[in-house]
C-alpha positions in Angstrom: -46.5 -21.8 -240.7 -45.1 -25.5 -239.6 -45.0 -26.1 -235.7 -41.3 -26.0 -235.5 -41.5 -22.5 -236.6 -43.5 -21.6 -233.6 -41.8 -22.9 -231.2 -39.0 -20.4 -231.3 -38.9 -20.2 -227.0 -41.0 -20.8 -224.0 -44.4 -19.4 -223.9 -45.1 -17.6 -220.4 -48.1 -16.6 -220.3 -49.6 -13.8 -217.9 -53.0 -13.3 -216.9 -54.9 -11.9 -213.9 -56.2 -15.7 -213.0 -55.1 -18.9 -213.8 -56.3 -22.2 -215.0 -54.6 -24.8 -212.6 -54.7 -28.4 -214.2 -57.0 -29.6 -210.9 -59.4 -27.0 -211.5 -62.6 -27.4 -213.7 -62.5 -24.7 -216.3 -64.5 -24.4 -219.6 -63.9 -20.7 -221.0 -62.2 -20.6 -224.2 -59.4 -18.6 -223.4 -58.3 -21.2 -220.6 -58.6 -24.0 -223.5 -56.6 -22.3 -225.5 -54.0 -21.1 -223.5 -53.5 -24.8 -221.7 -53.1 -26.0 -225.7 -50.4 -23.7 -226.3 -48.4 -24.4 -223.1 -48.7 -28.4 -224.2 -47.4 -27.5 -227.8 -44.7 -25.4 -227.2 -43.8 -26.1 -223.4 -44.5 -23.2 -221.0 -45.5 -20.8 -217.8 -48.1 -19.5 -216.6 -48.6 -17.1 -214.2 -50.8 -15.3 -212.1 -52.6 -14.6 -209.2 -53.9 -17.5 -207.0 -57.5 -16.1 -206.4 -56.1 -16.5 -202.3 -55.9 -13.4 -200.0 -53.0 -13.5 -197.9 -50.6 -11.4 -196.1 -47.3 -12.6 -197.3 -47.8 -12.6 -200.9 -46.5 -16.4 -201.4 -45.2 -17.6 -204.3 -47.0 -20.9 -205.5 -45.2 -23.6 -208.1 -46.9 -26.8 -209.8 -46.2 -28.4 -212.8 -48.1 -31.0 -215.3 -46.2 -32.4 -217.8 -44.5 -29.5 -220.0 -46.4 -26.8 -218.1 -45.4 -24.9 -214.8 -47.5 -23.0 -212.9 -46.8 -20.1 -210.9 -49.5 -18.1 -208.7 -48.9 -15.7 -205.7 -51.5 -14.5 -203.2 -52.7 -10.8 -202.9 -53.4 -8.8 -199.6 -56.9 -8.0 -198.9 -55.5 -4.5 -199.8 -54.1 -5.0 -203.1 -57.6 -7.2 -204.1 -60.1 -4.5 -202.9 -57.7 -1.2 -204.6 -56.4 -3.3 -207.7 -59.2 -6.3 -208.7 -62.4 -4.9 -206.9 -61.5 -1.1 -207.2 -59.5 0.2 -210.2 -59.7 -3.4 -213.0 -63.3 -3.6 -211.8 -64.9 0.1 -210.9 -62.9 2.2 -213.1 -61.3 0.0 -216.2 -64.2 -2.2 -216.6 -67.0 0.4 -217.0 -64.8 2.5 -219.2 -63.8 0.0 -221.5 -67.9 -0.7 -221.9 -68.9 2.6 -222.7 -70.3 3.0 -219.2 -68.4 6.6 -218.4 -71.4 7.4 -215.5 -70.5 4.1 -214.1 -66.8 4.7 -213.7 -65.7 5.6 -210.2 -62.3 6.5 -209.9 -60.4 6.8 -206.2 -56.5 7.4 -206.7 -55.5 5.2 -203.9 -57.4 2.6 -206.1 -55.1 3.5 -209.0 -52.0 3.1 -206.6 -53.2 -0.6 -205.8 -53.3 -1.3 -209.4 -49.8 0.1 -210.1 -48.5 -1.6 -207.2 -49.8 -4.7 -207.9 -48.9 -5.1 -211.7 -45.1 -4.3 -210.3 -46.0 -6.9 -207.7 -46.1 -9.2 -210.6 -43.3 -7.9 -212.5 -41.1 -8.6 -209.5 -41.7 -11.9 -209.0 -42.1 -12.9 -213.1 -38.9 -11.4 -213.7 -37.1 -14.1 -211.7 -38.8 -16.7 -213.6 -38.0 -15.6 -217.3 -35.6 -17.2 -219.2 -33.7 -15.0 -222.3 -35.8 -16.8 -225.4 -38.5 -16.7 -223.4 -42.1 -15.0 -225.2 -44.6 -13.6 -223.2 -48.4 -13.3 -223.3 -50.1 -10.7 -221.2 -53.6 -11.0 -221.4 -56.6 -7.8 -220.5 -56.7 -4.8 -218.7 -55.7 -5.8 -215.4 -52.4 -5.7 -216.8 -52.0 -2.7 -219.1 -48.6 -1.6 -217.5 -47.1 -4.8 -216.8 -45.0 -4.6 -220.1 -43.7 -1.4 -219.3 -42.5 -2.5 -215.5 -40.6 -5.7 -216.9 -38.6 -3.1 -219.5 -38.0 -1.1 -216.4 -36.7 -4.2 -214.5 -34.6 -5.0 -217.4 -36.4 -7.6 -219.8 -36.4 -7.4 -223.5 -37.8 -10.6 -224.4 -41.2 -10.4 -226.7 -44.0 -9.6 -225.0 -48.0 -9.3 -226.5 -51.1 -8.7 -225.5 -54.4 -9.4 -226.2 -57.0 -7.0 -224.9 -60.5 -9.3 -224.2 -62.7 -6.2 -223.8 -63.6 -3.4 -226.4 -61.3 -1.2 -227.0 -63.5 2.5 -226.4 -63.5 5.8 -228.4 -60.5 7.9 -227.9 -63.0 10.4 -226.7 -63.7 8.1 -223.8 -60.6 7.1 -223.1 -59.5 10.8 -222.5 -61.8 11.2 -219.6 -59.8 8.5 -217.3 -57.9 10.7 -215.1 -54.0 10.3 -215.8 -55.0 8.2 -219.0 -51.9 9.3 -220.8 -49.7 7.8 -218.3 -51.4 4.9 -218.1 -52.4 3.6 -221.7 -49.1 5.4 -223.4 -47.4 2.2 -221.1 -49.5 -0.3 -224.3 -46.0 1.0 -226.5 -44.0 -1.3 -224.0 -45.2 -4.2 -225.8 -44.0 -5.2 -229.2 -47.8 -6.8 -230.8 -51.7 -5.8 -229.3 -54.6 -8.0 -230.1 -57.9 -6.8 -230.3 -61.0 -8.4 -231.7 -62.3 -6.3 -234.2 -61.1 -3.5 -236.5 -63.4 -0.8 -234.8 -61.1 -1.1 -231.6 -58.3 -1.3 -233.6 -59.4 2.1 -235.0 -60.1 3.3 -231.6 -56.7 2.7 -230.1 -54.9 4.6 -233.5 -56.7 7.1 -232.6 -56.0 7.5 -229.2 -52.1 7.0 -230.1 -52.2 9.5 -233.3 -54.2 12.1 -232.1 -54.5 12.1 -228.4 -51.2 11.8 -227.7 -49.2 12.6 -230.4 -47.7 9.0 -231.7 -47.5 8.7 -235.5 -47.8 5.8 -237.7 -44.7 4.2 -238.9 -43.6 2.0 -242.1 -45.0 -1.4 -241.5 -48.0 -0.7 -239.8 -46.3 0.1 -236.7 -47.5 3.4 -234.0 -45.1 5.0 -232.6 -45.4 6.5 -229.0 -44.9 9.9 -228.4 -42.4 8.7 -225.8 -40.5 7.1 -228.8 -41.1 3.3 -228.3 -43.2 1.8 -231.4 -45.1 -1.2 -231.5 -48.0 -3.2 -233.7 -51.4 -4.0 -233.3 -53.7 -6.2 -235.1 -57.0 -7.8 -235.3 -57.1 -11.3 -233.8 -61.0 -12.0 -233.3 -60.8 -14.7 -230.0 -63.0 -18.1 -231.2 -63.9 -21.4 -229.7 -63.0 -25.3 -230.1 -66.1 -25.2 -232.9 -65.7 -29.0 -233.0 -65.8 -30.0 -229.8 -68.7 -27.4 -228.9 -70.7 -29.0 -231.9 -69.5 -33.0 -230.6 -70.4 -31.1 -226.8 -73.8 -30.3 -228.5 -74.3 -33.9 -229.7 -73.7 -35.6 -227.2 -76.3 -33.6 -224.6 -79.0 -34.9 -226.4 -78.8 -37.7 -224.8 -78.9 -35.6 -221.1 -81.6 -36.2 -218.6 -81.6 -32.6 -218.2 -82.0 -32.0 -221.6 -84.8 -34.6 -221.6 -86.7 -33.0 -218.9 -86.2 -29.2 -220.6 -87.8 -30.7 -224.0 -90.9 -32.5 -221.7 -91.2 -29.0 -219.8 -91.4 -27.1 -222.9 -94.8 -29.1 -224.2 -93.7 -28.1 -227.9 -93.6 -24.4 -227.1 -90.1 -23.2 -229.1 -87.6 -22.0 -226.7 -85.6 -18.8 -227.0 -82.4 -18.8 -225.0 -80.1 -16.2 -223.1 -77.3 -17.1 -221.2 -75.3 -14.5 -219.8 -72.8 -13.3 -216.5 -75.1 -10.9 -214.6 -73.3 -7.4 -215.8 -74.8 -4.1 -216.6 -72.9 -4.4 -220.1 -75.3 -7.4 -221.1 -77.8 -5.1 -221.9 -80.4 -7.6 -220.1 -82.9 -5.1 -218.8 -83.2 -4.2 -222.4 -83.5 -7.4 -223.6 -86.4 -8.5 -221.0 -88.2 -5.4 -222.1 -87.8 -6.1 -226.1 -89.4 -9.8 -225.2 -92.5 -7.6 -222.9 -93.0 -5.7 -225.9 -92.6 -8.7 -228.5 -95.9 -10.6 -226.1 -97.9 -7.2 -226.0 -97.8 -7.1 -229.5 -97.9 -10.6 -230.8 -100.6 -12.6 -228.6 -100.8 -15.3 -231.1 -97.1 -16.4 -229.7 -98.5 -16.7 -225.9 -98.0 -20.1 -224.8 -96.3 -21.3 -228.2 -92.7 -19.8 -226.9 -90.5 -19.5 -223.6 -87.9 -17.2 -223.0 -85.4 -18.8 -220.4 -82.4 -16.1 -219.6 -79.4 -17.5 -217.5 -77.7 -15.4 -215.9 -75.5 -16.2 -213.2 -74.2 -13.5 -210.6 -70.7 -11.8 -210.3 -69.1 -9.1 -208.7 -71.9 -9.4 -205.9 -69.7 -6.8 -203.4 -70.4 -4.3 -206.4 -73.6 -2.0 -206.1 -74.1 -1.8 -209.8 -74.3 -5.8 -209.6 -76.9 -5.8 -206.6 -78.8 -3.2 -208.3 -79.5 -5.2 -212.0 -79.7 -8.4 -209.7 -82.9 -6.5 -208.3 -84.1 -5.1 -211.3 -84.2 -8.2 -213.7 -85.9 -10.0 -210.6 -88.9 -7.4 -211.0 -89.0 -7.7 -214.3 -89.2 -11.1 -214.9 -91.8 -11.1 -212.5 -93.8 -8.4 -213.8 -93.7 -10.5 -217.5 -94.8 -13.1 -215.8 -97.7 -11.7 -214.1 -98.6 -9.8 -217.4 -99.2 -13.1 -219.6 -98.6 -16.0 -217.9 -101.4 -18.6 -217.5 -101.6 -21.5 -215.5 -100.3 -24.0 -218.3 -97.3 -21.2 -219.4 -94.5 -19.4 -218.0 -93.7 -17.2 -219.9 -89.8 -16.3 -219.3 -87.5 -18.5 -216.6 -85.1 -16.8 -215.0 -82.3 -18.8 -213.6 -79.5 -17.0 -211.5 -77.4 -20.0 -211.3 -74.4 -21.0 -213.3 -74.2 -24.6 -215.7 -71.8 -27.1 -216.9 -70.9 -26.3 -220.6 -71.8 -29.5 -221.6 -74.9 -29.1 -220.7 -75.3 -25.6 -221.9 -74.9 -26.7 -225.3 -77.6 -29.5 -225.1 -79.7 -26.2 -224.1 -77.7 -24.3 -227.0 -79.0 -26.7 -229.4 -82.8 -27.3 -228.4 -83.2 -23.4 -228.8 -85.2 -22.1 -231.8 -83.5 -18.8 -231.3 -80.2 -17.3 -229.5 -80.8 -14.2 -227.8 -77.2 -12.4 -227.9 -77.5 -8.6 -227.0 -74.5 -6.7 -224.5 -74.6 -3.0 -225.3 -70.9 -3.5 -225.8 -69.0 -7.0 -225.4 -65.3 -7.3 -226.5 -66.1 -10.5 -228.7 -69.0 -12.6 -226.7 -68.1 -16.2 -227.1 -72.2 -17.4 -226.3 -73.2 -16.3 -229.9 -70.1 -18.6 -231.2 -71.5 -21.7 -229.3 -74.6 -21.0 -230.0 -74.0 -21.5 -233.8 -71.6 -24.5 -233.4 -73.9 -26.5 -230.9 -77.2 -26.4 -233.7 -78.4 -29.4 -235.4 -77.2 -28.7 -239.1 -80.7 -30.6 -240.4 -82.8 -28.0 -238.2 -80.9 -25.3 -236.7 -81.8 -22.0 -235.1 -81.8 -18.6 -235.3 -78.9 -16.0 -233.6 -80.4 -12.7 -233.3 -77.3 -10.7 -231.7 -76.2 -7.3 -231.2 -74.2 -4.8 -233.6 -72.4 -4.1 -230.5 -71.1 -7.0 -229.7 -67.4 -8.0 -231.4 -68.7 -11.7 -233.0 -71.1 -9.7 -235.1 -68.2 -8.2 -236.9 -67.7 -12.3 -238.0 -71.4 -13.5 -237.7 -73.1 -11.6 -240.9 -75.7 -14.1 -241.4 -77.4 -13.7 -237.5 -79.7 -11.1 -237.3 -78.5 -8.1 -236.1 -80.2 -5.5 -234.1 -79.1 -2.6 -231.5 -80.2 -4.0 -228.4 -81.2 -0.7 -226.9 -84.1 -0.4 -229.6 -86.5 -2.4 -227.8 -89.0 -2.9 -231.2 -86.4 -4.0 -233.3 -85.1 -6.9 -231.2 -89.0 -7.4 -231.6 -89.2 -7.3 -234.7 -86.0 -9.6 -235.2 -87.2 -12.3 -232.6 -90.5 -12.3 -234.3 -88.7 -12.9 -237.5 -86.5 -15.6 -236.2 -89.4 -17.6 -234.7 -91.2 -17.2 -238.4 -88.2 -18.0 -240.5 -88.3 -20.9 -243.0 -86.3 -23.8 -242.5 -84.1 -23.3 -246.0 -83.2 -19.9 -244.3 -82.0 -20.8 -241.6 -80.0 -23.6 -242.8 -78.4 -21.0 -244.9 -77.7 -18.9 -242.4 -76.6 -21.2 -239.9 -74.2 -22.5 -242.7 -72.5 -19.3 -243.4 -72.0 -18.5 -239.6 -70.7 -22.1 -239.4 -68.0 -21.9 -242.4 -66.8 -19.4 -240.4 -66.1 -20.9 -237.1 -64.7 -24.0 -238.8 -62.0 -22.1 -240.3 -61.3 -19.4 -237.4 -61.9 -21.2 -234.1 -59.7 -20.6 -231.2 -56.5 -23.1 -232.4 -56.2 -20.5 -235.3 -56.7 -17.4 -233.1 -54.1 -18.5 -230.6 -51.7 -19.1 -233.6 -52.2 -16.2 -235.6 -51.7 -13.9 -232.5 -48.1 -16.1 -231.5 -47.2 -16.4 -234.6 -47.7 -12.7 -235.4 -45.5 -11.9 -232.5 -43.0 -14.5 -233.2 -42.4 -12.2 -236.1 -42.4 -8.8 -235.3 -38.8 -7.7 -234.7 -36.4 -8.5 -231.5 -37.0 -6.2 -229.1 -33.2 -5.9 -228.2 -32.8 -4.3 -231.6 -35.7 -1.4 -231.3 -33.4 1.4 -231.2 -35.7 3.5 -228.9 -36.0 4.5 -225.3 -37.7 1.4 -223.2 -41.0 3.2 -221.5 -40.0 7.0 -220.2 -44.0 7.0 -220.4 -44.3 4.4 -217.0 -41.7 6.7 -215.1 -44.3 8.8 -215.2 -46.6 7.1 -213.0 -45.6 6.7 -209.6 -43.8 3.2 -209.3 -42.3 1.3 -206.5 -38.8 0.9 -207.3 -36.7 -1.4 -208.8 -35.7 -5.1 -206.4 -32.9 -4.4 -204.5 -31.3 -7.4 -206.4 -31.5 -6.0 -209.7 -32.7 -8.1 -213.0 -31.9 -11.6 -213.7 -28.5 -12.0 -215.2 -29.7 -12.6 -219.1 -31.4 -9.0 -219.0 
């Protein structure tokens, strides 16, 4: 599809944080997002990451793109961002029922402040307007804007897994909340497993039914599509990143360090859904078993912390520091370190220099939405020597990445068994299977995924002309009502 044919409106797009044009970011989604406002001219809006009382509203603008933030109250961050998006949504969402604790007043917060941002984004649409909501902080936003009035587009692109409908069921009011997905006209997810999972829930959990077209309809009678758009990254400018580190001090002094030994690398946020306890253990077991590898490998694992107010977090913080230290003190010698662990966080650039010196990628969450490490790791390899990715089934790029070796990270001799493989693998086979992985990112990186989801959306049918109820599903759910000064004058 041309450009002129995307460009149909303004793109606002919505997510929990934002990427201001002062601040250093280098995730993919903020690349691709700040690419799509400079095409097609644009919002974006969000929170400001500041706790305040009074809520303000903050405006800045860079060329085509405005910015719009607003502050949260120590309230609304601890019941809606710390409590329910982070203790409730994000464990479910990762398979991690046991971890899930669910408080109602942190459910309130979460309401309250997705109408917090309804309010104040209603005042800045415009009627041609599309809008992108992005992740589960902001299931129900959709849902709030209809009830304010809005019928422009709206999508959204859910960055985690998508869970079993069986899970799913066990969220306390789950109906209420997840029936709210119909208020939007397109969802995203990354692979077709989740997409499975959320028919499911829709056809039989809740009684929706699938309509001519692809499209579910809700029980509460508002249909909507979903698709798979697998998220990606800039492959060329990770692989020019790549390039260009060699010539890094750092990556000079990691090479020097190493003494010849081949270097396996993790690098990962410090969360339980990493599966990094496993993956320490699967290396303990690969040394126990293979002494012939002692001081020909190192196993460095960054992992930088999040979420520290969260017990879970504290608790693997702790854990992986005894481990790591109990590897060590198994087989190290005074020449050999066996694993580095490194709770601090890098620049990208330099994490692909470290990317690329790596005989093998060591990519194993129990569960990760798509997991955009094993992507970089691929694109940042020297084509003429490249290494191995050894990822987990569980993780959404293995659904694209065939040619990696693929294990379930929670079967400690099999990761073994594949990390033994990869350090043993002949040159010609790894070239081919670097090449296949790499075919792939070349023609899906993330300028394709952001315009296959847009232009997807630009398609589906004008809201305005959906001859069904709006949301009766979010009346449901206890609401604060509707601004006193009622919906912008084009709704």
């Amino acid at each position: 599809m041309n450009q002129s044919a995307r460009k149909p409106g303004r793109l606002v797009v919505v997510s929990n944080r934002v990427a201001q044009p002062k601040q250093t970011s280098t995730g993919g989604l903020a690349s691709a997002m700040q690419a799509a406002l400079q095409e097609r001219g644009g919002l974006w809006f969000g929170w400001s990451g500041k706790i305040s009382a009074n809520g303000e509203l903050h405006r800045l603008s860079a060329g085509p793109i405005d910015y719009a933030t607003i502050d949260l109250s120590r309230a609304d961050h601890d019941d809606f961002y710390a409590g329910f998006a982070n203790r409730t949504l994000w464990p479910l969402l990762h398979y991690r029922p046991d971890l899930v604790d669910y408080q109602r007043k942190h459910l309130e917060g979460y309401l309250r402040v997705n109408a917090l941002f309804a309010d104040r984004l209603v005042k800045l649409l415009r009627p041609t307007d599309i809008l992108w909501v992005h992740d589960y902080h902001l299931i129900p936003l959709a849902a709030m804007l209809r009830q304010r009035g809005v019928k422009n587009r709206i999508g959204f692109f859910l960055h985690t897994p998508m869970p079993a409908a069986a899970l799913l069921i066990a969220l306390p009011q789950h109906r209420q909340l997840l029936e709210t997905l119909a208020s939007y006209d397109l969802i995203g997810l990354h692979t077709a497993r989740d997409l499975r999972a959320l028919e499911d829930y829709f056809l039989h959990e809740i009684g929706g039914a699938m309509r001519p077209g692809g499209r579910l309809r809700a029980a509460n009678g508002r249909s909507f599509r979903a698709g798979v758009f697998p998220i990606s990254i800039d492959t060329a400018l990770v692989a020019k990143a790549a390039r260009c580190a060699e010539t890094y001090e750092e990556i000079g002094q990691l090479r020097k360090s190493l003494e010849g030994r081949a270097l396996l690398i993790g690098v990962d946020r410090l969360d339980y859904s990493k599966g990094l306890a496993q993956r320490f253990l699967a290396y303990a077991h690969l040394l126990e078993r293979a002494p012939a590898l002692h001081r020909r490998i190192t196993f460095l694992q960054i992992a930088p912390p999040s979420r520290g107010a969260v017990p879970e977090y504290r608790q693997i913080r702790r854990e992986l520091e005894r481990m790591a230290g109990h590897i060590n003190g198994m087989y190290a010698a005074p020449d050999w370190v066996p694993i580095r662990y490194v709770n601090q966080s890098f620049p990208h650039s330099l994490l692909t220099g470290y990317y690329r010196h790596a005989r093998v990628g060591l990519v194993t969450p129990l569960r990760d939405g798509m997991n955009l490490v094993a992507k970089e790791y691929v694109a940042s390899q020297n084509p003429k020597d490249p290494g191995v990715l050894v990822l987990s089934r569980f993780a959404g790029a293995a659904s694209e990445l065939e040619d990696a070796l693929l294990v379930n990270p929670a079967d400690t001799a099999e990761v073994a068994d594949a990390l033994e493989r990869a350090l043993k693998m002949p040159l010609r086979e790894r070239r081919r299977r670097w090449r296949g992985m790499m075919d792939v990112l070349e023609s899906r990186d993330i300028t394709a995924w952001r315009n296959d989801f847009l232009d997807a959306l630009t398609a589906a049918p004008a809201p305005a002309s959906i001859a069904e109820p709006a949301s009766p599903a979010a009346s449901q759910i206890t609401l604060p009502k509707k601004p006193p000064d009622g919906p912008p004058s084009h709704c």
